[in-house]
ZAMARGU-4260 file (C-alpha; in steps of 0.2 Angstrom, whole numbers, plus 5000, padded with zeros to 4 digits):
<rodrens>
0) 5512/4652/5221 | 5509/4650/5240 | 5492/4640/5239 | 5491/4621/5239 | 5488/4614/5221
5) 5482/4598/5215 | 5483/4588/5196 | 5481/4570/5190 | 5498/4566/5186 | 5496/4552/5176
10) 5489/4552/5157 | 5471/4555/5158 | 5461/4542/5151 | 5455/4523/5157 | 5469/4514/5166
15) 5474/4503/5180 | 5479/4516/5191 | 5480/4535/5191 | 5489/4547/5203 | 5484/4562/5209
20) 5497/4576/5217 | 5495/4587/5229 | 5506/4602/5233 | 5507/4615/5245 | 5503/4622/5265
25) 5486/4611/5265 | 5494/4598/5256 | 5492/4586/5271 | 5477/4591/5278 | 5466/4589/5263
30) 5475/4574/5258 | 5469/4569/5276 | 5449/4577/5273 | 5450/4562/5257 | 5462/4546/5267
35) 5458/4550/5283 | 5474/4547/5294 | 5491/4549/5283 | 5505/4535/5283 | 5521/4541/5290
40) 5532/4550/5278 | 5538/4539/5263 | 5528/4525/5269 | 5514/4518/5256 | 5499/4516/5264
45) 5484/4509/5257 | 5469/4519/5260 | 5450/4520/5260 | 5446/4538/5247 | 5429/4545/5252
50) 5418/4562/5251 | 5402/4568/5259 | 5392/4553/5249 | 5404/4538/5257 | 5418/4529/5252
55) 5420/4531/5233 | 5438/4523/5230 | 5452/4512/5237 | 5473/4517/5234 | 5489/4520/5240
60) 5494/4536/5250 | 5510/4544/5251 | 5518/4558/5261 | 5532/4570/5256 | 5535/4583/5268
65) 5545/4599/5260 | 5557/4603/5258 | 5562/4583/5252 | 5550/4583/5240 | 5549/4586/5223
70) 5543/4606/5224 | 5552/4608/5240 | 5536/4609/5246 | 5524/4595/5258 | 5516/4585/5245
75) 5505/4569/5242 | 5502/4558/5230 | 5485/4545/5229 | 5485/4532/5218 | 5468/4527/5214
80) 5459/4517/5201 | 5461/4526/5184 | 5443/4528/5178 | 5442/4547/5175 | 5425/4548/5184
85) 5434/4543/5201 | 5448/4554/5195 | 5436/4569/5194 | 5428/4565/5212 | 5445/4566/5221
90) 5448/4582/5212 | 5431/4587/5218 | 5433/4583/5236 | 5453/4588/5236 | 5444/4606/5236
95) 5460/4616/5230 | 5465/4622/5214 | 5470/4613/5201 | 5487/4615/5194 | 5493/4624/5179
100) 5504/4616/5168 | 5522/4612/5174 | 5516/4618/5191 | 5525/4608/5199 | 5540/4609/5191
105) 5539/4627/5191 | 5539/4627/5209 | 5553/4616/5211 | 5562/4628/5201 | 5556/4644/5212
110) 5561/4634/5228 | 5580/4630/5223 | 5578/4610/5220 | 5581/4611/5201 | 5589/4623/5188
115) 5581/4629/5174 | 5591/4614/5164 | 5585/4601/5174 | 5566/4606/5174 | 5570/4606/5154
120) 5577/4590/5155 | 5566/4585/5165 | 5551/4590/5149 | 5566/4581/5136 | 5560/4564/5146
125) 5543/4566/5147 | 5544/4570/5128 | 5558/4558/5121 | 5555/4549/5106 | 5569/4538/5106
130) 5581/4528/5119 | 5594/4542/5113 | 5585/4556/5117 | 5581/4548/5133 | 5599/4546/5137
135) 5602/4565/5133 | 5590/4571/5143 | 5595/4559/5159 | 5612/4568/5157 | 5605/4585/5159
140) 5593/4580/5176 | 5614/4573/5183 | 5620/4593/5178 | 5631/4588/5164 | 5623/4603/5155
145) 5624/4614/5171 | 5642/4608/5175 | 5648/4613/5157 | 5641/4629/5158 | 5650/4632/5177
150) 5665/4631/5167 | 5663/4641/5156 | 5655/4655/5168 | 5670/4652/5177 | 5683/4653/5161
155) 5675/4669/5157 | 5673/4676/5173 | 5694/4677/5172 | 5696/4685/5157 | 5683/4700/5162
160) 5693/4699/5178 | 5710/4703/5170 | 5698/4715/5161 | 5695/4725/5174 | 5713/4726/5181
165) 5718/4733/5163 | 5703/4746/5165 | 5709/4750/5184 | 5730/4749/5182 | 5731/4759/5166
170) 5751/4757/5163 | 5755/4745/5178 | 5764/4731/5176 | 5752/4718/5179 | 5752/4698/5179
175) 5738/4696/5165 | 5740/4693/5148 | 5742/4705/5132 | 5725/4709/5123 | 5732/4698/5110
180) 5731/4684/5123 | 5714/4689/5132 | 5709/4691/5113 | 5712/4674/5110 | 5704/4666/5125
185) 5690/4676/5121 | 5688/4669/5105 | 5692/4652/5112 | 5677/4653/5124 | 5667/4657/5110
190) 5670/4643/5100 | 5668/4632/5117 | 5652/4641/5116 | 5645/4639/5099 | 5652/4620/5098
195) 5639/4619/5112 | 5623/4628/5104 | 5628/4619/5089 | 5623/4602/5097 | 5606/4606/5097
200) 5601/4599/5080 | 5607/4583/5087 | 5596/4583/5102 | 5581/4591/5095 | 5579/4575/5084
205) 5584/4564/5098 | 5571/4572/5107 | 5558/4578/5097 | 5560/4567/5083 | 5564/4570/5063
210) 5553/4576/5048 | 5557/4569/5031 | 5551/4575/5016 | 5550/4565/5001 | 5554/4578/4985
215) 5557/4575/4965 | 5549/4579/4949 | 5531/4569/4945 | 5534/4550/4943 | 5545/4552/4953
220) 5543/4535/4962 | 5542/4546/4979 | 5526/4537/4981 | 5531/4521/4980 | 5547/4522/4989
225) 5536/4531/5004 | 5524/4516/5006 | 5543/4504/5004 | 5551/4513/5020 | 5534/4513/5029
230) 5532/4494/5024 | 5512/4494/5019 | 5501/4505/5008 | 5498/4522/5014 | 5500/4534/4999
235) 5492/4532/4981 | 5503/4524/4967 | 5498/4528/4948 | 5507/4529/4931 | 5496/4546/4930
240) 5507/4563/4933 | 5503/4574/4949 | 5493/4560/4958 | 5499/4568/4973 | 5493/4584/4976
245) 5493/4583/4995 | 5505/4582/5010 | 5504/4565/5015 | 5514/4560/5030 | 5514/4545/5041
250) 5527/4540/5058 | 5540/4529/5054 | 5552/4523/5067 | 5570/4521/5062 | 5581/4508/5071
255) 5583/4524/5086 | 5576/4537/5075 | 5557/4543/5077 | 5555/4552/5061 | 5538/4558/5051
260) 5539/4554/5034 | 5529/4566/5022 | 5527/4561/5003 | 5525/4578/4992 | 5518/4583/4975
265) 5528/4581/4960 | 5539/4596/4955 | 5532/4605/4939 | 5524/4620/4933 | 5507/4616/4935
270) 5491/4623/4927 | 5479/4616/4937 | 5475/4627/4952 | 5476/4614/4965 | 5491/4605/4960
275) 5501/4621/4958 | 5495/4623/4978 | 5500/4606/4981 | 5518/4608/4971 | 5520/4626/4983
280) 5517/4615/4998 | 5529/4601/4992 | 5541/4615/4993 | 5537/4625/5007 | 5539/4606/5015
285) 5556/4602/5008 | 5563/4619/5014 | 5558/4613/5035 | 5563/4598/5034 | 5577/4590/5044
290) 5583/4578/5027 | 5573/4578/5008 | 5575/4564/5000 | 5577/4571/4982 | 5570/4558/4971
295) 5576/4554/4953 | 5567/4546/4940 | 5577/4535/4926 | 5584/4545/4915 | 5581/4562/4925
300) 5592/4576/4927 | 5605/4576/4946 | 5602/4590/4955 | 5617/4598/4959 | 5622/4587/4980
305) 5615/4600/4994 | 5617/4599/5011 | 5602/4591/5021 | 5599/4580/5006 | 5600/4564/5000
310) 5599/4560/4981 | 5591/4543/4979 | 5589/4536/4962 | 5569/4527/4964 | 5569/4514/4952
315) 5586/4505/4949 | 5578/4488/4943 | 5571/4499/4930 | 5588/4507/4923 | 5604/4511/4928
320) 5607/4524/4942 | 5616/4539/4939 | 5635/4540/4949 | 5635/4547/4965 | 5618/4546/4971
325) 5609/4529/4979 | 5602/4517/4970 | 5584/4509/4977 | 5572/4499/4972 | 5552/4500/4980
330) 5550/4484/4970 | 5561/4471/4972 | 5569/4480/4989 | 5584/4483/4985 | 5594/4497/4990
335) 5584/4501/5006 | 5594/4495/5019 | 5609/4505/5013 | 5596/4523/5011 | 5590/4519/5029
340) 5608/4517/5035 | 5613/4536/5025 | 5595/4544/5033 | 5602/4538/5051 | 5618/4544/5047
345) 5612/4562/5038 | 5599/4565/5052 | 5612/4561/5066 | 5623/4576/5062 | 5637/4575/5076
350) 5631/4560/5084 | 5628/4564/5102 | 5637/4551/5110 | 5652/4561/5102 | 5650/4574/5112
355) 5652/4577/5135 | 5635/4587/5133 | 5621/4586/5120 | 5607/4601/5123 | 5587/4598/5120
360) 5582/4615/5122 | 5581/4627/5108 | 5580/4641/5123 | 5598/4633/5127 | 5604/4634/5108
365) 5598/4652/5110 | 5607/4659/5124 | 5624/4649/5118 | 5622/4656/5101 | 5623/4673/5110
370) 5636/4670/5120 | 5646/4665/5106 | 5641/4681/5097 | 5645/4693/5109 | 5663/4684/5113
375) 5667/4685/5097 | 5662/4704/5094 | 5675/4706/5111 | 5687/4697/5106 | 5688/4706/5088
380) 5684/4722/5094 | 5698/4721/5111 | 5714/4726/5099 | 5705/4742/5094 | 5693/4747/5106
385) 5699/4741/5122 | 5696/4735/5136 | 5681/4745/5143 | 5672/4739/5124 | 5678/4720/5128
390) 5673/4718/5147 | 5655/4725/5143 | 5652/4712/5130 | 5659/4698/5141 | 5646/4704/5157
395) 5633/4703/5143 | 5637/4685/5139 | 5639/4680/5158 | 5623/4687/5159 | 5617/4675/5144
400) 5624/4660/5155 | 5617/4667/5169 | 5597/4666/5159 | 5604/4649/5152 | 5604/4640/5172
405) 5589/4652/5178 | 5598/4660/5189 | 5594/4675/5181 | 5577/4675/5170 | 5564/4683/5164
410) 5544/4680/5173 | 5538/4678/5155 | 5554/4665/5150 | 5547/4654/5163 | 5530/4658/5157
415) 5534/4650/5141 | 5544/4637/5146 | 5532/4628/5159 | 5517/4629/5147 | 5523/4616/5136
420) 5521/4602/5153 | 5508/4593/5156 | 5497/4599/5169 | 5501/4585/5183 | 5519/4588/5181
</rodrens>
């Protein structure tokens, strides 16, 4: 990680401009072999890019020397023309190697200027497919995230304290509380816990966006009332059962909501070979989806209500729509704005503006699922075991905080987690 690294840090492809990062010991010195003399740090300077053939390019030069700079280390950025042929010759000439990806964030990480929930954030920006989940992750690159997490290090940090002077006193008469009271703020930090990891649903569809799944018996009217949310003709309407053998799905943006929307097979015991694969993957849909819309036909029978569905009736100009479920029309219209409001509301969860601190990292949801998990074995286990039992569990969990903010973690987590950046970032 000591060498000097280079990537186009802008999407590659033909654009007005593209920008190339440099990073590392050389950083200036090559940058200098391309631009000739540098501007002074911080200062834009528009500069002539050449290589052993001539001048090839024009841009804009700017100097970061570490450790202000965005990997802590001396880095440059050239903004060129974005045509991926000139892109490729200041590569070429540059003469280092290019980056992996999330390099650079990696080493931002590795030189102190970020915790492990910043560089994530900083992926839940690149990735947002909403305003929302933009918010959620501008709040974890100000350490909302890290200073929830502080507190409860801290919180639990106490209780294993008090722990320890239990373990080391035996019989003294000590100023901490009974093990019914640690017992009870154990548990209580768990719950802080698991209210946290729970959170993540929220964010993950902030972030990543939402996969609806259209589900029902044949005729249906799933069809229809997926080309009615989508607005134009994109799946195949017929009178003729089992039509629809296939997953078809299409984007669909929702008010704040990014969501892909997939219309099934009809539900049925099938003969044919290839619809009974296309009524297995209809199902094998519906059970990883974030919301099924369970579609009822006039005159069908109402599944019993089931959480992560919604029970829409698909053709209420037709005939009447059984209580309790909403009533739409792909015809006429009517209905949708009141199933569009209830799929906002049934994909929002616990809205995260409800919430001080929203995670977008299922690593996050993870390691606070663990915490919660082994608090709650410590706080159960505390009355019986004792203490020795109950401040084990809690070091394990400190330990799981302590991965959670990077200050302690695995070579291979960071692996995994940087290989989902792009390469220039």
């Amino acid at each position: 990680m000591n060498d000097t690294i280079a990537a186009c840090a802008t999407a590659w492809g033909h654009a007005a401009i593209a920008v190339v990062r440099v990073s590392g010991p050389d950083a200036c010195a090559v940058a200098a072999r391309v631009a000739g003399t540098l501007p002074p740090p911080r200062h834009a300077g528009v500069r002539r890019f050449a290589d052993a053939a001539g001048p090839f390019d024009e841009g804009v030069v700017t100097v970061f020397p570490g450790p202000r700079s965005y990997t802590g280390e001396d880095v440059v950025e050239l903004a060129g023309h974005g045509n991926p042929l000139l892109v490729e010759r200041l590569l070429a000439v540059l003469g280092v190697r290019l980056a992996r990806p999330g390099e650079f964030t990696r080493r931002a990480f590795l030189a102190g200027r970020m915790d492990l929930t910043r560089a994530e954030a900083v992926l839940a920006t690149i990735e947002a497919r909403s305003s929302t989940g933009l918010e959620l992750a501008r709040a974890g690159l100000d350490g909302r995230l890290v200073a929830a997490i502080e507190a409860l290090r801290a919180s639990l940090v106490d209780v294993c304290a008090e722990l320890e002077a239990v373990l080391d006193y035996p019989g003294e008469d000590l100023l901490v509380g009974s093990d019914a009271a640690l017992a009870a703020r154990l548990s209580e930090l768990a719950e802080e816990a698991a209210r946290l990891g729970a959170t993540w649903r929220a964010g993950r569809i902030a972030v990543e966006g939402a996969r609806v799944v259209l589900a029902g018996p044949v005729n249906a009217g799933k069809s229809s009332l997926f080309n009615a949310l989508l607005g134009r003709p994109r799946a195949i309407v017929s009178p003729q059962a089992g039509t629809t053998r296939d997953a078809v799905e299409a984007p669909l943006q929702l008010h704040e909501a990014r969501l892909t929307l997939v219309d099934t097979a009809g539900d049925r015991e099938a003969a044919d070979p290839i619809e009974a694969e296309g009524v297995e993957l209809a199902r094998a849909e519906a059970a990883g989806a974030d919301l099924v819309l369970r579609c009822i036909p006039p005159g069908g029978a109402v599944p019993a209500a089931r959480a992560g569905e919604l029970r829409v009736a698909t053709m209420c100009d037709v005939g009447a729509a059984p209580p309790g479920v909403l009533a739409v029309s792909s015809r006429s219209g009517e209905g949708m704005d009141a199933l569009r409001a209830a799929m906002l509301g049934a994909l929002r969860g616990e809205a995260p503006g409800s919430a001080a601190v929203v995670l977008t990292s299922a690593r996050q949801a993870e390691l606070l699922g663990r915490v919660a998990a082994e608090l709650r074995e410590a706080s159960s286990t505390l009355p019986y075991a004792g203490a020795a039992v109950a401040v084990e569990l809690g070091y394990s969990a400190l330990e799981a905080l302590a991965e959670l903010s990077g200050s302690s973690v695995r070579e291979a987590v960071l692996d995994r987690l940087f290989a989902r950046f792009c390469i220039g970032k």
